[in-house]
C-alpha positions as CSV (number, residue, x, y, z in Angstrom):
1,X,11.3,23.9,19.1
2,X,14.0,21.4,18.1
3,X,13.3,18.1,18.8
4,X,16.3,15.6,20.4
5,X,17.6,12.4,18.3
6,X,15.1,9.9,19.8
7,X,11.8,12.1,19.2
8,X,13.7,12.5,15.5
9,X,12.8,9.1,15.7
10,X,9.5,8.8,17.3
11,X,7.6,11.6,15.2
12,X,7.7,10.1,11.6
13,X,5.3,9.6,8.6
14,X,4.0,6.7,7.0
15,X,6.0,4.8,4.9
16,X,4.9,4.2,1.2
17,X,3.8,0.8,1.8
18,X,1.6,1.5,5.1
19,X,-0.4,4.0,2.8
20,X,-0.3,1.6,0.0
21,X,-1.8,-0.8,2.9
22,X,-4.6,1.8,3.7
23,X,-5.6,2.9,0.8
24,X,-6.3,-0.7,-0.4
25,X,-8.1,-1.4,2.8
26,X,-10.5,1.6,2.2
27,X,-11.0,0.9,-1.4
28,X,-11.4,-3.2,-1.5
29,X,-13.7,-2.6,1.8
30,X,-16.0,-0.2,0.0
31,X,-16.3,-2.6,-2.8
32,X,-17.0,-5.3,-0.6
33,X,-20.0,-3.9,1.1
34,X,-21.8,-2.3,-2.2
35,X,-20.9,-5.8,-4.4
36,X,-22.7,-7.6,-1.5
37,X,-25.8,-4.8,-1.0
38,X,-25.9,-5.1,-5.0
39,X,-26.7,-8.8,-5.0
40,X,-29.2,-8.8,-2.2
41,X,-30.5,-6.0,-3.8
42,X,-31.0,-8.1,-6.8
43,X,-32.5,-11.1,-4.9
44,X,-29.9,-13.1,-4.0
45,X,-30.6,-12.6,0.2
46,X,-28.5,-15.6,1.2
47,X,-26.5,-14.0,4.1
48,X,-25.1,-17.4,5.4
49,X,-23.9,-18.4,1.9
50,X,-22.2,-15.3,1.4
51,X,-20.5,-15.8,5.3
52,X,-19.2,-19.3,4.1
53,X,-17.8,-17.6,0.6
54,X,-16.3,-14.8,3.1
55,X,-14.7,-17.6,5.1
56,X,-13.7,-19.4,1.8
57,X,-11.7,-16.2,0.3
58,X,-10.2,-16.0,3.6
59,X,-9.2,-19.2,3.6
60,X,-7.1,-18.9,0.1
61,X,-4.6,-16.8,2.2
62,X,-3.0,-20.1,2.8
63,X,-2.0,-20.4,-0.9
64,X,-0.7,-16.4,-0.6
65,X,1.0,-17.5,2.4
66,X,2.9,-20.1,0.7
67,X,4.0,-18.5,-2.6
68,X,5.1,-16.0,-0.5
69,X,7.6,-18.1,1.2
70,X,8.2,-20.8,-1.9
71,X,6.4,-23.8,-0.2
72,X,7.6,-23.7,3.2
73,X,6.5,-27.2,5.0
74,X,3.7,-25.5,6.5
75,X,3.7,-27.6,9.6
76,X,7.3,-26.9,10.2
77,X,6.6,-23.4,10.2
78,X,8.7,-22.0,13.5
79,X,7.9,-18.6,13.4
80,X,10.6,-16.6,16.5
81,X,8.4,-15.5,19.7
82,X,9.5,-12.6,20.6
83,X,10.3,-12.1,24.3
84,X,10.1,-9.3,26.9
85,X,13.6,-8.6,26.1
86,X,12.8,-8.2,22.1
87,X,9.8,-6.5,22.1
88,X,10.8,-3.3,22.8
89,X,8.0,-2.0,25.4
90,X,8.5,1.5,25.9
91,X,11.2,2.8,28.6
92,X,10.7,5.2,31.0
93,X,12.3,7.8,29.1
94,X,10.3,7.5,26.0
95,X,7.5,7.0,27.4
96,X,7.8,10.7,28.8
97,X,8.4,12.0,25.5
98,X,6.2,10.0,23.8
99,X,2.4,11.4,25.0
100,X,0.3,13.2,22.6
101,X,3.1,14.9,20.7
102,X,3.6,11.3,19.5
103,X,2.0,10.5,15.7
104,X,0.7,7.0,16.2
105,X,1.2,4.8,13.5
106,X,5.0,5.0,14.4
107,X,7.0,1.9,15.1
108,X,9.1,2.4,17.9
109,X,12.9,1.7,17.3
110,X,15.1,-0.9,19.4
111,X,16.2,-0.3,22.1
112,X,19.5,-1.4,21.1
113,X,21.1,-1.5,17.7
114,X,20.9,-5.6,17.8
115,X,17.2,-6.0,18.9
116,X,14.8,-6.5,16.0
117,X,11.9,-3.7,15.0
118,X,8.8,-4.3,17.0
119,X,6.0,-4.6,14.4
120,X,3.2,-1.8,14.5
121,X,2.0,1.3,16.6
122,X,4.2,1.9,20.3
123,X,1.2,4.9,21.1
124,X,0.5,4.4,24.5
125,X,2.1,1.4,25.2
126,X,4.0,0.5,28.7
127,X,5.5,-2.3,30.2
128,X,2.1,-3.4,32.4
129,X,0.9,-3.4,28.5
130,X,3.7,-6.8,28.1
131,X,2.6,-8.1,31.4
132,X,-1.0,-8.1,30.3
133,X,-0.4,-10.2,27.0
134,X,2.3,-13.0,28.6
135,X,-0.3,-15.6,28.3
136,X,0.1,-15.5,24.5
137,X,3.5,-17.2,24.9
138,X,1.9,-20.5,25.8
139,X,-0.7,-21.1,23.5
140,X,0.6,-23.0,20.6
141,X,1.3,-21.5,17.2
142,X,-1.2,-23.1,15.8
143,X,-4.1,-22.7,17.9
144,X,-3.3,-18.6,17.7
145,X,-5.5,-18.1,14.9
146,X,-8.6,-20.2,16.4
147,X,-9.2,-17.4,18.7
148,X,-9.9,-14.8,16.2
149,X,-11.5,-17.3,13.6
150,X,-14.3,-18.1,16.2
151,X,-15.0,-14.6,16.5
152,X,-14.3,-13.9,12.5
153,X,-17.4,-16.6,12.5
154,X,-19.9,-14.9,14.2
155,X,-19.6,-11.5,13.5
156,X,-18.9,-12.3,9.4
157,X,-22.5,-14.1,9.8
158,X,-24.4,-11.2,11.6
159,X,-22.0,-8.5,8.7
160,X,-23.9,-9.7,5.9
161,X,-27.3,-10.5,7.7
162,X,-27.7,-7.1,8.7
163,X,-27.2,-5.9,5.2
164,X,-30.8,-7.7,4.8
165,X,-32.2,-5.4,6.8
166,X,-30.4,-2.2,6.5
167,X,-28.7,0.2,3.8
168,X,-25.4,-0.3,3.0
169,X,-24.0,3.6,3.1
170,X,-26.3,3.4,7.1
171,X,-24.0,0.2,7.8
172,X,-21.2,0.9,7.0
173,X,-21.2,4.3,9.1
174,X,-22.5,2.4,12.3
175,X,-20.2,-0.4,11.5
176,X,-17.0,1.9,11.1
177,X,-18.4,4.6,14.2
178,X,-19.1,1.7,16.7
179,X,-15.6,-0.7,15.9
180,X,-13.8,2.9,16.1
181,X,-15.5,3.5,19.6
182,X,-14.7,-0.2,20.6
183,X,-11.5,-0.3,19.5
184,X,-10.2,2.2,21.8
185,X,-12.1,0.6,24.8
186,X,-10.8,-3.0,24.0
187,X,-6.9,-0.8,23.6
188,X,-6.9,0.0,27.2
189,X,-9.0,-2.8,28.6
190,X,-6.9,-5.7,26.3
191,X,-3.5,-4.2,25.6
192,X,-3.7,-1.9,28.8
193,X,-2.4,1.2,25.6
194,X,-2.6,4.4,27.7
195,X,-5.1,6.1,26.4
196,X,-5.2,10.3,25.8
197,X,-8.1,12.7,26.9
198,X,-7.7,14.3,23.2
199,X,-8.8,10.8,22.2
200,X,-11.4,10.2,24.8
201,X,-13.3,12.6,23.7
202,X,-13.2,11.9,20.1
203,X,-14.7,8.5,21.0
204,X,-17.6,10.3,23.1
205,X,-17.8,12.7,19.9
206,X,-17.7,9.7,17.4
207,X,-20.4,7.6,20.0
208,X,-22.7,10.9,20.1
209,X,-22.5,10.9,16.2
210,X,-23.7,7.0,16.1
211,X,-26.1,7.6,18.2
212,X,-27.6,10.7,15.8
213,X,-27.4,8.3,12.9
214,X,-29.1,5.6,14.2
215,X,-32.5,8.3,15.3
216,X,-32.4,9.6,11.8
217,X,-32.1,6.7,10.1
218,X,-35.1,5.3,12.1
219,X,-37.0,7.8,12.6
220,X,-36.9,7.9,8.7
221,X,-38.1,4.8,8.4
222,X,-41.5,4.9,10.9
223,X,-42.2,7.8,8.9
224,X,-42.6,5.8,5.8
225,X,-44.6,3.5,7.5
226,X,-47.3,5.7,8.3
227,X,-47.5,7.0,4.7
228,X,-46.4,4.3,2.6
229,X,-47.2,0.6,2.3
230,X,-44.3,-0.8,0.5
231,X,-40.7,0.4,1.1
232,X,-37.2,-1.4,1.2
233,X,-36.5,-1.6,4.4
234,X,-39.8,-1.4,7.2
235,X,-39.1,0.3,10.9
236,X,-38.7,-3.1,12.8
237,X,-36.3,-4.2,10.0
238,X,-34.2,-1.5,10.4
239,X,-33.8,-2.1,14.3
240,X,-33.0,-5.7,13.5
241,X,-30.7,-4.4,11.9
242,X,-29.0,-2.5,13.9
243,X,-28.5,-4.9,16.6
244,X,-27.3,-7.1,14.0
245,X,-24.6,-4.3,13.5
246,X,-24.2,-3.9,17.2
247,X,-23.2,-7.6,18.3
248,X,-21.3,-7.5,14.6
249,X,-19.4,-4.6,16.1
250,X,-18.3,-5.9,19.5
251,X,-17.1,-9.2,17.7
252,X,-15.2,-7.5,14.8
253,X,-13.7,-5.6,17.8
254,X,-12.3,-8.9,19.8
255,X,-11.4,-10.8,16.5
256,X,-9.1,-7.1,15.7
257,X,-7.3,-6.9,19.2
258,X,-6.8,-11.0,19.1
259,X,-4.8,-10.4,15.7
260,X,-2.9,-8.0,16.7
261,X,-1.8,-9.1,19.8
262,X,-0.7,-12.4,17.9
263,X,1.1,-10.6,14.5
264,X,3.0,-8.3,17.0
265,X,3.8,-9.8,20.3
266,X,4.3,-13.3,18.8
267,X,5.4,-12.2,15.3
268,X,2.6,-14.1,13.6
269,X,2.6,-13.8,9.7
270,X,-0.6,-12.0,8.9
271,X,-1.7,-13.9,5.5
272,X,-0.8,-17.1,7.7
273,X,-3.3,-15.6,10.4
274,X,-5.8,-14.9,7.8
275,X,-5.7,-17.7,6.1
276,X,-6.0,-20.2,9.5
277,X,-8.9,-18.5,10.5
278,X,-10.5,-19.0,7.8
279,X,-9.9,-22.3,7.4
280,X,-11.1,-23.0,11.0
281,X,-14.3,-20.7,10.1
282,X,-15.4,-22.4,7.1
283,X,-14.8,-26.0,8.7
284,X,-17.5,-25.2,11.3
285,X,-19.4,-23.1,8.9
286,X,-20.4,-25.8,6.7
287,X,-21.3,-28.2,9.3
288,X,-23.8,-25.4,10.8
289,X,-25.0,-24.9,7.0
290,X,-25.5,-28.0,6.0
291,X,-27.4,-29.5,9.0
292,X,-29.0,-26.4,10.5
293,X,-28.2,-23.9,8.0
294,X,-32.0,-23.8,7.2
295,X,-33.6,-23.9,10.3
296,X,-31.7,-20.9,11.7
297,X,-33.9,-19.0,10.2
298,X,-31.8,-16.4,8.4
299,X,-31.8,-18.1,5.3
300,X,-33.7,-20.8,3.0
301,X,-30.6,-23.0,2.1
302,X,-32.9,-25.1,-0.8
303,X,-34.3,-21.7,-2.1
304,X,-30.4,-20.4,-2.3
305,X,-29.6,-23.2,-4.3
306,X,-32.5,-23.3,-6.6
307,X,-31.8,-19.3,-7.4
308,X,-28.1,-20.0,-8.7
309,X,-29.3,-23.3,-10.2
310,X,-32.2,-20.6,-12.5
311,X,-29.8,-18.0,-12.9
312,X,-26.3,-19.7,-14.0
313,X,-24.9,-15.5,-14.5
314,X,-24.8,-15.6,-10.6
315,X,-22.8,-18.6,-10.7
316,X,-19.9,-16.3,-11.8
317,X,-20.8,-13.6,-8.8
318,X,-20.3,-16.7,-6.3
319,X,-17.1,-17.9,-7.7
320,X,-15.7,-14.5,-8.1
321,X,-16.8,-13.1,-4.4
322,X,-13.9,-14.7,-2.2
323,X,-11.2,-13.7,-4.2
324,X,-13.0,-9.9,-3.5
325,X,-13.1,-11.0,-0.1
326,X,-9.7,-12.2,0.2
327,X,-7.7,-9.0,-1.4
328,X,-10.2,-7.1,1.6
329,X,-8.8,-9.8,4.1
330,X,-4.8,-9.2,3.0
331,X,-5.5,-5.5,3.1
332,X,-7.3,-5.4,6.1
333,X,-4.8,-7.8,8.4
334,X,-1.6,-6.3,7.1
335,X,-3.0,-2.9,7.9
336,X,-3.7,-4.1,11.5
337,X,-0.1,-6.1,11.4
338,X,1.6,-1.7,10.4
339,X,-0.3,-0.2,12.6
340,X,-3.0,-1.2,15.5
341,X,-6.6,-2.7,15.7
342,X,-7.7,1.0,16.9
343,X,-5.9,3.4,14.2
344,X,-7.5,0.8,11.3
345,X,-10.4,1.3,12.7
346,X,-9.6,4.9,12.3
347,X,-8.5,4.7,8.9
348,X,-11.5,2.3,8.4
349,X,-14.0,5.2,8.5
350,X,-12.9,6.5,5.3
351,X,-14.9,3.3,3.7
352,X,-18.2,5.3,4.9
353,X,-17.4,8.6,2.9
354,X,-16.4,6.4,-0.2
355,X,-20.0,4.6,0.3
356,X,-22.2,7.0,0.6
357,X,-20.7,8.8,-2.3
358,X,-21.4,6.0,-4.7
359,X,-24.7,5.6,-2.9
360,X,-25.5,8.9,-4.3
């Protein structure tokens, strides 16, 4: 059938750059998780050292931030909030014409010729899904990114502990499965995005998968047990692990939907965000490191030390880490900024084939 001027519109492709976005995010994120597996694997199993050189790569973002706008006074940054009247929520006429036939990823057009482009994916959303994020409008621009940092803390902390106890190709397939399967839940419960049956089931397929994964990959693991003393990764370590991944999983979820409702109802620049929450994470990480770091039981601080201290070569690996973690942070945050916290999380699953096929 032909399709009239405003579906025209609506049912596009991505752009160059949005693919350029994605494929970095799959390809930096792949190399994140095996350069990390590598060095535990090689006993460096310091999973709270690595979360404050996560935070500290994240935390360079500033530097990109300003370059980017030639040294903007960075606390006279005054960033435009866009209103209910700029931000395009979807009328009732596209919203009728905008249901499954839809390809997400698009972003919506203006309403009128002199309203700006909303930044981002318009699947799904309505004007109860403006009503629902008002609040943002009255939390300063500067406390924005302290929402998502506090849960960029915890869940970059219980990331790279449950690589301790679990393969990195079995991660990163739970870790990309469950955020997928959470992402759409936090959509509709957050951002009140109408949600598809098509995609409903794809989360119960995608849940049923997970579920699958994590029998196998355990049962694997009690079997070698019985007939083996010494293997890399025991039955119980394996389920620590996974609930590592689990409580990861629900965090990375929250800290995704918190960006995104900030970088495209309030117009938030994205290596700004990234670069504030780092900041704010690595401040209270290395109060927790230094003065409890130790006892918390997830790593021996003095031991982490003496190990880099014996083996200057890994001196290099620690100074050379956040910069891999903060090309993964750019890619990752201006993919959520083109699209939504749900379709990266899409996208995000590539990361798992691209593991396991190095893994082999």
């Amino acid at each position: 059938w032909e399709l009239g001027p405003l579906q025209h519109v609506m049912v596009c492709k991505y752009s160059r750059s949005t693919w350029s976005i994605l494929i970095g995010m799959i390809i930096t994120g792949s190399a994140r998780s095996l350069v990390v597996k590598l060095a535990y694997q090689s006993g460096f199993r310091a999973p709270l050292t690595v979360t404050l050189l996560y935070l500290a790569g994240q935390s360079l973002s500033l530097f990109v931030y300003l370059i980017q706008h030639k040294g903007l006074n960075f606390w006279e940054h005054g960033y435009t909030v866009m209103t209910t009247e700029n931000i395009g929520v979807l009328s009732k006429q596209e919203q009728q014409i905008s249901g499954e036939d839809q390809i997400d990823l698009c972003t919506r057009p203006a309403l009128n010729e002199n309203q700006p482009i909303p930044k981002g994916s318009s699947h799904g959303l309505t004007i109860q899904s403006e009503e629902r994020i008002q609040w943002i409008h009255y939390v300063p621009w500067y406390a924005k990114p302290a929402i998502p940092a506090f849960f960029n803390l915890l869940n970059a902390g219980l990331r790279w502990a449950s690589l301790v106890h679990i393969d990195a190709s079995v991660a990163e397939m739970l870790i990309s499965g469950l955020e997928l399967t959470l992402s759409v839940v936090a959509a509709r419960v957050f951002r009140s995005r109408t949600i598809g049956t098509a995609r409903w089931m794809g989360v119960l397929l995608v849940a049923f998968g997970i579920i699958i994964i994590e029998r196998a990959n355990n049962s694997k693991h009690l079997s070698s047990d019985e007939n083996t003393e010494t293997q890399k990764h025991s039955g119980e370590d394996v389920a620590l692990g996974v609930i590592l991944i689990i409580s990861q999983s629900i965090l990375s979820v929250l800290q995704d939907i918190a960006e995104e409702i900030f970088m495209q109802a309030a117009d938030f620049p994205p290596t700004m965000m990234l670069g504030m929450e780092g900041t704010y994470g690595l401040l209270i990480g290395l109060i927790i490191y230094f003065l409890i770091g130790g006892k918390l039981g997830v790593e021996d601080t003095s031991s982490t030390f003496q190990l880099l201290r014996d083996n200057p070569k890994m001196l290099w690996w620690v100074f050379c880490l956040p910069f891999l973690f903060l090309v993964t942070g750019i890619f990752n945050i201006k993919a959520t900024e083109a699209t939504s916290a749900m379709t990266r999380n899409v996208w995000k699953n590539v990361r798992t084939a691209l593991v396991w096929a190095i893994s082999l």
